[in-house]
C-alpha positions in Angstrom: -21.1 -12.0 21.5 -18.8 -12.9 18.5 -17.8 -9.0 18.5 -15.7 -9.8 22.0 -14.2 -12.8 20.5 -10.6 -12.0 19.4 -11.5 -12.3 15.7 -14.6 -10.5 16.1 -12.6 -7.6 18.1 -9.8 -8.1 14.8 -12.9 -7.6 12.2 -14.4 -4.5 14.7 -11.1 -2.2 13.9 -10.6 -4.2 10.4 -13.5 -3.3 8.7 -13.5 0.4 8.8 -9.6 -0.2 7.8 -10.7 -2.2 4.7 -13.7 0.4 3.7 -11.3 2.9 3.9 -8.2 1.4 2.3 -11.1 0.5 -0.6 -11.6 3.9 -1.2 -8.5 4.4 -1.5 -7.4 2.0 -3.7 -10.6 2.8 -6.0 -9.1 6.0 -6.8 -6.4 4.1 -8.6 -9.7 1.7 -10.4 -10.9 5.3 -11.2 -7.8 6.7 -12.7 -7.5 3.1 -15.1 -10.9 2.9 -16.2 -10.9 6.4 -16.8 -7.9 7.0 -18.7 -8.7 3.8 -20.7 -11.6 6.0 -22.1 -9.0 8.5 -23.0 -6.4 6.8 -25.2 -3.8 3.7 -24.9 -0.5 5.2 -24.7 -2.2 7.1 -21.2 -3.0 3.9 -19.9 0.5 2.7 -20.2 1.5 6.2 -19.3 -0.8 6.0 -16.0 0.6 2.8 -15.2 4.5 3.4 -15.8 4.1 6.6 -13.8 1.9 5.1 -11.0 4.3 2.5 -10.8 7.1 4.5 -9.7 5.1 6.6 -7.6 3.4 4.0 -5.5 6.8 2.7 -4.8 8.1 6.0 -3.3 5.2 6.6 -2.0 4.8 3.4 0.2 8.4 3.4 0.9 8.4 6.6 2.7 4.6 6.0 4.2 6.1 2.9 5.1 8.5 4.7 7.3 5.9 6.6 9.2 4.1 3.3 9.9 6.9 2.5 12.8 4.1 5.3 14.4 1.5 2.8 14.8 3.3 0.2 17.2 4.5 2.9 18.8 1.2 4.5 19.6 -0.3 1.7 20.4 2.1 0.1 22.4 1.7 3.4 24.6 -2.5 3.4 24.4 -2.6 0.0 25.6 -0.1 1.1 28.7 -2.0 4.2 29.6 0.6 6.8 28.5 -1.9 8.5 26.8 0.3 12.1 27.1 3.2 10.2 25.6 1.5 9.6 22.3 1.3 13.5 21.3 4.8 13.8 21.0 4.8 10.8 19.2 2.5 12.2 16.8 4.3 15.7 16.6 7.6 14.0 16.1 5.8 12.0 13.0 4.4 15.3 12.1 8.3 16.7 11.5 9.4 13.2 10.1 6.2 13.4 7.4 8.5 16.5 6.3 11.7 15.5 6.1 10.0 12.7 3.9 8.1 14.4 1.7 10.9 17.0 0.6 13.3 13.8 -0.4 10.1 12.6 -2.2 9.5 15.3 -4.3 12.9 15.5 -5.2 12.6 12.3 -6.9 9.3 12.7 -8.6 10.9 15.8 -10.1 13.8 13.6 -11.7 12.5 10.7 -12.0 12.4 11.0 -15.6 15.9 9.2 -15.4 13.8 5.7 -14.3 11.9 5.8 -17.1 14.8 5.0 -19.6 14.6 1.7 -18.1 11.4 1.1 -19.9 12.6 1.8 -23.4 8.9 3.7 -23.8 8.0 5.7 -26.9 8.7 9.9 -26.1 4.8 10.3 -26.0 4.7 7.8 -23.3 7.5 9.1 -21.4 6.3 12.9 -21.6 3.1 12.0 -20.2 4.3 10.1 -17.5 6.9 12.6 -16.2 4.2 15.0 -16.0 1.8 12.7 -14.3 5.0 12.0 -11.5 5.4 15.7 -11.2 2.0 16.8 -10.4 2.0 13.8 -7.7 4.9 15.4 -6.4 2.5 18.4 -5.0 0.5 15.8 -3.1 3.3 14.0 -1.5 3.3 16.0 1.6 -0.3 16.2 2.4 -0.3 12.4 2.0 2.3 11.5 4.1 1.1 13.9 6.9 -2.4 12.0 6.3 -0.4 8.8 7.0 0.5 10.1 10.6 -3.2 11.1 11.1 -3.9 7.4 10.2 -1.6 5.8 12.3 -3.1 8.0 15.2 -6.3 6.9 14.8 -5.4 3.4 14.3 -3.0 2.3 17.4 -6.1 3.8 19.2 -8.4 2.1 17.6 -10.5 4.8 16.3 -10.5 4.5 12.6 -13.8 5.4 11.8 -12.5 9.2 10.7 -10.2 8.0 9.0 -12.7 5.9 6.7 -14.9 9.1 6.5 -12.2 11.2 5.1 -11.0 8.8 2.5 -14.7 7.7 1.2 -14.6 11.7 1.1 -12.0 11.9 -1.2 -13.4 8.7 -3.2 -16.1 11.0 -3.9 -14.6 13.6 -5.1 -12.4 12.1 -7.7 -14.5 11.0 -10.4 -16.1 14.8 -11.2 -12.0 16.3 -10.6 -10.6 13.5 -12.7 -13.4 14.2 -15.6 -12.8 17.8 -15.3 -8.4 17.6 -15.6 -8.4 13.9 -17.9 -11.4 15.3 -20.8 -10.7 18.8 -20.0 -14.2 20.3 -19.0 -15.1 23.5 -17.5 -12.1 25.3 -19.7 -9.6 22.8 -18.5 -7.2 21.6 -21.0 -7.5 17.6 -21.6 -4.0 16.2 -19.7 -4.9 12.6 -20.2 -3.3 10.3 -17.8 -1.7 13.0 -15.7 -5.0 14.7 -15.1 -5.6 11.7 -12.6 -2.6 13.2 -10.5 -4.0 16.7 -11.0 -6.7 15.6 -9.3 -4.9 13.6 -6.5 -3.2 16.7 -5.3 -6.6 19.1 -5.2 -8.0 15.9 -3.1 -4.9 15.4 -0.8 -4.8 18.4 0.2 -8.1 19.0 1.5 -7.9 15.8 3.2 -5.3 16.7 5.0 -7.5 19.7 6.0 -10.6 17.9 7.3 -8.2 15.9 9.0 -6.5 18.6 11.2 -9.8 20.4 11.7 -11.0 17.0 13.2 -8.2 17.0 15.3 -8.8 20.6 16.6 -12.5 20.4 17.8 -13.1 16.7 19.0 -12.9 16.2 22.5 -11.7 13.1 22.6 -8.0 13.9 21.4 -7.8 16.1 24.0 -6.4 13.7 26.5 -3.3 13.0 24.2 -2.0 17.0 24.2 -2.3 17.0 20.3 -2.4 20.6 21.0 -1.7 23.8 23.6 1.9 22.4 24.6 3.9 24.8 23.0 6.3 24.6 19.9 8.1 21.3 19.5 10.8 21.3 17.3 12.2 18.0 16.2 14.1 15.8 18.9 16.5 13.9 17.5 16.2 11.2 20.0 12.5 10.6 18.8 13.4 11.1 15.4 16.0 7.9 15.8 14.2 5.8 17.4 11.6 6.5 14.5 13.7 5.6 12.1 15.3 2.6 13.6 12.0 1.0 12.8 10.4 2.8 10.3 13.2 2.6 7.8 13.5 -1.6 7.7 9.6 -1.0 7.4 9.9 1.4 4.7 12.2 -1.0 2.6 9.8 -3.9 3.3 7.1 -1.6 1.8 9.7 -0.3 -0.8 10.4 -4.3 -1.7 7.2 -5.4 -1.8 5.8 -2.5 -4.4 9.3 -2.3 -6.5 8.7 -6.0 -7.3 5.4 -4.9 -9.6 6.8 -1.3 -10.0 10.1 -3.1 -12.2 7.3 -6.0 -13.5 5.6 -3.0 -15.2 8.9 -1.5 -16.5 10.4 -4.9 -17.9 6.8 -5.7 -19.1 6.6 -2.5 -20.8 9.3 -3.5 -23.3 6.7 -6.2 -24.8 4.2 -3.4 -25.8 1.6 -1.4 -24.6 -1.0 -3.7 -24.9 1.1 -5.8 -22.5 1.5 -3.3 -19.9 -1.8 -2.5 -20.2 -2.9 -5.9 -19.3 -0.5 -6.2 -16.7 -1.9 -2.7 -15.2 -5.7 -4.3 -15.0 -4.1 -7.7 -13.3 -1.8 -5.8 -10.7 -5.2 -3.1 -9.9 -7.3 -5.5 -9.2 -4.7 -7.8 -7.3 -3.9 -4.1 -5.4 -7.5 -4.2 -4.8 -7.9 -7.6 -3.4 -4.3 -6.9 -1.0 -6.9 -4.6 0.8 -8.4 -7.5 2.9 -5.7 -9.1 4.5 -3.8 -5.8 4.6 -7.0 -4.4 6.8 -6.6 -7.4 8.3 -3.4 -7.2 9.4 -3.4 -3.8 10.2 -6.3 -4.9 12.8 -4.0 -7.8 14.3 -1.1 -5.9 14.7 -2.4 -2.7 16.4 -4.2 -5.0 19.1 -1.1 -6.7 19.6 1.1 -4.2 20.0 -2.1 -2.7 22.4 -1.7 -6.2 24.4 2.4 -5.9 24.6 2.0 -2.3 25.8 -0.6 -4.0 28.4 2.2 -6.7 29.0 0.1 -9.3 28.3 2.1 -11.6 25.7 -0.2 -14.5 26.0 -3.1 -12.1 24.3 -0.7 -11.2 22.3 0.7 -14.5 20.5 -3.3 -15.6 20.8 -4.3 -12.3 18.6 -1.5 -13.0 16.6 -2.8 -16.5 15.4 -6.3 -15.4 15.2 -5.2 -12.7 12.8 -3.0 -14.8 10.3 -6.1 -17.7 10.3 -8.7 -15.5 9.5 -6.6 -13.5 7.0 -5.3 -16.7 5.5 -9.8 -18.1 5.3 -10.8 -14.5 3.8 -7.6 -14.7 1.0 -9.1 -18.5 -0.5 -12.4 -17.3 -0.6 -11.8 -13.8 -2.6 -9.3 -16.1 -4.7 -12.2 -18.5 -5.6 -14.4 -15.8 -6.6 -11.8 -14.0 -8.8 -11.4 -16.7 -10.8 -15.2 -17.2 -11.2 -15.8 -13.8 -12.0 -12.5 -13.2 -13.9 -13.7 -12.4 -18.0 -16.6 -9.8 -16.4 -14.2 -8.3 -14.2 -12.0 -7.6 -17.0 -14.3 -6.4 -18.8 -15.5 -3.9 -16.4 -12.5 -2.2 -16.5 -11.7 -2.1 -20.4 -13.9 -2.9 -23.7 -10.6 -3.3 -25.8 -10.3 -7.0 -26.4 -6.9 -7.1 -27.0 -6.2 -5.6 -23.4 -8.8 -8.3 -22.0 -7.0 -11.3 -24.1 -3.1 -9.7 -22.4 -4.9 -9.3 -19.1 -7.0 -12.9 -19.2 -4.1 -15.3 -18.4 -2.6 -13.4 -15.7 -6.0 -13.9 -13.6 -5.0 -17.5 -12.7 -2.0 -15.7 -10.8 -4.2 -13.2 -9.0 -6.4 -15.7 -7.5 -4.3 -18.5 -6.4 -1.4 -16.1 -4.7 -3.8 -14.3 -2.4 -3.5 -16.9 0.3 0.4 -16.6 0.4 -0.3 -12.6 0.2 -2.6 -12.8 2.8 -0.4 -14.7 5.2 2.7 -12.7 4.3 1.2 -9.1 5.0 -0.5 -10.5 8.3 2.3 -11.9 10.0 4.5 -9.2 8.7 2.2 -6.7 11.2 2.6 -8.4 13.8 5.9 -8.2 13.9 6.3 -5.2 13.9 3.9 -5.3 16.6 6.7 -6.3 18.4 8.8 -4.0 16.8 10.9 -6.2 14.2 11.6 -5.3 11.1 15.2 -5.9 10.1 15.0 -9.7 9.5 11.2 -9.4 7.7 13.0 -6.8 5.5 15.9 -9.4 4.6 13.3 -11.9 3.7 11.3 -10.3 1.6 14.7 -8.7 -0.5 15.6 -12.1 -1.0 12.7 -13.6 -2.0 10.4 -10.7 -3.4 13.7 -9.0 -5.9 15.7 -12.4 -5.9 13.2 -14.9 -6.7 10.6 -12.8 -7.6 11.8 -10.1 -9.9 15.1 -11.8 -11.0 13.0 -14.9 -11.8 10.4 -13.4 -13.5 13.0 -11.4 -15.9 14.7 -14.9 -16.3 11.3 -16.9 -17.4 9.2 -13.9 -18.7 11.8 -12.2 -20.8 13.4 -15.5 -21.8 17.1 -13.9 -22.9 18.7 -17.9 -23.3 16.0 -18.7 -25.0 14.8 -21.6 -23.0 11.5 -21.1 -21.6 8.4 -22.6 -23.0 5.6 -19.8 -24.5 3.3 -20.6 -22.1 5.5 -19.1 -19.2 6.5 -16.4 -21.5 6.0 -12.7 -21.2 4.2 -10.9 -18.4 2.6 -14.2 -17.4 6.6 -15.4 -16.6 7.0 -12.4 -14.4 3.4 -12.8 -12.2 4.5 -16.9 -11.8 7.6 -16.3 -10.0 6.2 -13.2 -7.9 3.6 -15.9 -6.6 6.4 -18.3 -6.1 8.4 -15.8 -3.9 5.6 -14.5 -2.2 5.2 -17.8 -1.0 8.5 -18.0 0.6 7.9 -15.0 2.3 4.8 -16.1 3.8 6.8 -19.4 5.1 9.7 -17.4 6.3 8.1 -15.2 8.4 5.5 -17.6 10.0 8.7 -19.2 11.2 10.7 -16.0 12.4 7.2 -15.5 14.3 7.0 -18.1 15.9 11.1 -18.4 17.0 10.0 -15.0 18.6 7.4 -15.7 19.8 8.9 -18.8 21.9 11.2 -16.4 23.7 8.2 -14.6 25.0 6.8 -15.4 28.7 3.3 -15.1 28.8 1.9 -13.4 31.8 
């Protein structure tokens, strides 16, 4: 019965989202605790480099996301031959994306004089962004795959191919980080050895899928001919994806500069800042599964033209997200000294990464809302004024806050607010805005809607 409520059909396509998304993110737990075990300076290596690389990374996946209220916009209006195209036109856009990617990998030594790092440090993270370069492409084209299987509301394969690839990191990230089976030891850039051996054949299960299941079939996937990019698909593409992107781009570039300006207080610091922000990336899988959920049936009930189930999802979707985020908050801050410890046995990174637990589980419910809300709309394909809210709040108040109270440079702050702690304050107090924001430009959409 409760399955065919609206937030039991929101928790039916969320939960293989969240298993997924899990596995996904535990690949990043694996590459810390991992590369803990190997020495310091890769830590902070690992987390300058991943840093940078999650924030291209989600910027351009970000993009590709304008797919999934496309696709399910057409699913939930029958178009079901309109949604190959779609995905062939992602297809060409994955591209496109992942050769301006790689660029920047390549040279993004240049960021990295920003964090004022030691040359060890620096070396080791350029490498590590290089060798992520080579998995930028299969990733991205996974992203398409994703978003497929999503705005249908099939994500079950999806799930099965990332829990896949969990599985296969911890024996390839042994093998390239300690250098077994004649493999010299990398350290920290080992992990994104390892990454790019796994993307890969992800992206290979995933087209084999493709190929032999029946059901795809009805969505001419395959056996229409050469398509070559349109540009008239491409544009409208981008008119949505891009906004989306920078909202992504935002959003991860307020932690990815947290963890270049932290850097300049030590590596013990960033460090401890690296355990907070991976297990706050952890917790962001929830209402990000969540939302995900919410927005592809809403966009499936605008496609339908039903905008009453639509606004009714909608709330549904932000309530439960915003329930789930105060109870995972409650029991991070319960479980706060063990979790730490499960991830480092150096007590001077458990003593830098202690305080900045308070942040992690208070902020959730603001997180939670935000990310929510955010998917829904675009749901109904918005994304310009979302992506001026979060600029505002997330690098005005957020990151230019968090340099002004955690770096101190008048002088004026108090030591308790000092240091990274400074930084994660103000990115709570901005992410709070955001949340507030867009619950209103929600619901001043939302009015103009007729319900049918």
């Amino acid at each position: 019965m409760f399955k065919h409520t609206r937030s039991g059909k929101i928790i039916s396509l969320a939960w293989p989202l969240f298993v997924g998304q899990i596995a996904l993110i535990a690949n990043g737990v694996i590459d810390t605790v991992m590369t803990s075990r190997f020495s310091a300076t890769d830590l902070a290596a690992l987390a300058l480099g991943f840093s940078i690389y999650i924030s291209i990374f989600v910027g351009l996946s970000g993009v590709l996301q304008a797919l999934l209220p496309t696709i399910g916009q057409l699913y939930g209006a029958q178009r079901y031959g309109d949604i190959g195209h779609e995905v062939k036109q992602g297809v060409w856009l994955a591209l496109f994306l992942s050769i301006a990617g790689a660029v920047i990998l390549y040279f993004a030594p240049a960021m990295l004089t920003l964090a004022q790092a030691s040359p060890e440090l620096t070396e080791k993270a350029t490498l590590y962004l290089r060798l992520e370069a080579l998995a930028l492409p299969a990733t991205l084209a996974f992203r398409v795959y994703a978003a497929l299987n999503t705005a249908i509301s099939k994500p079950k394969m999806v799930m099965m191919i990332q829990v896949t690839g969990l599985v296969l990191k911890i024996p390839l990230n042994a093998v390239f980080i300690f250098g077994y089976a004649g493999m010299p030891a990398l350290g920290g850039p080992g992990c994104a050895l390892a990454t790019a051996v796994i993307a890969w054949l992800m992206l290979l299960i995933c087209w084999l899928s493709l190929r032999v299941t029946p059901y795809y079939k009805e969505f001419k996937l395959f056996h229409t001919g050469w398509v070559t990019p349109q540009w008239a698909a491409q544009k409208a593409l981008l008119i949505l994806g891009i906004p989306m992107g920078l909202s992504y781009f935002i959003e991860v570039t307020g932690f990815t500069l947290m963890a270049i300006f932290i850097a300049r207080l030590g590596e013990t610091a960033i460090a401890g800042h690296q355990i907070a922000a991976n297990m706050g990336a952890v917790l962001y899988m929830l209402p990000l599964a969540l939302g995900s959920a919410a927005g592809t049936l809403v966009a499936q009930a605008i496609g339908a033209g039903n905008m009453l189930t639509a606004r009714q999802m909608s709330t549904s979707g932000i309530r439960l997200a915003a329930v789930c985020s105060v109870i995972t908050g409650l029991l991070v801050w319960l479980l706060r000294e063990q979790i730490i410890r499960a991830y480092t046995p150096d007590i001077t990174i458990i003593t830098a990464a202690l305080p900045l637990f308070i942040f992690i589980a208070f902020y959730q419910l603001f997180d939670a809302v935000q990310v929510t809300t955010a998917f829904v709309l675009r749901a109904y394909k918005i994304a310009v004024v979302p992506t001026i809210i979060y600029a505002v709040a997330l690098w005005g108040v957020g990151l230019g806050g968090g340099y002004l109270v955690g770096l101190d440079p008048f002088g004026v702050m108090p030591n308790y607010v000092k240091g990274a702690s400074g930084f994660w304050l103000a990115n709570s107090i901005s992410l709070a805005i955001v949340a507030a924001m867009l619950i209103w430009y929600l619901k001043l959409i939302q009015r103009h809607q007729q319900p049918s």
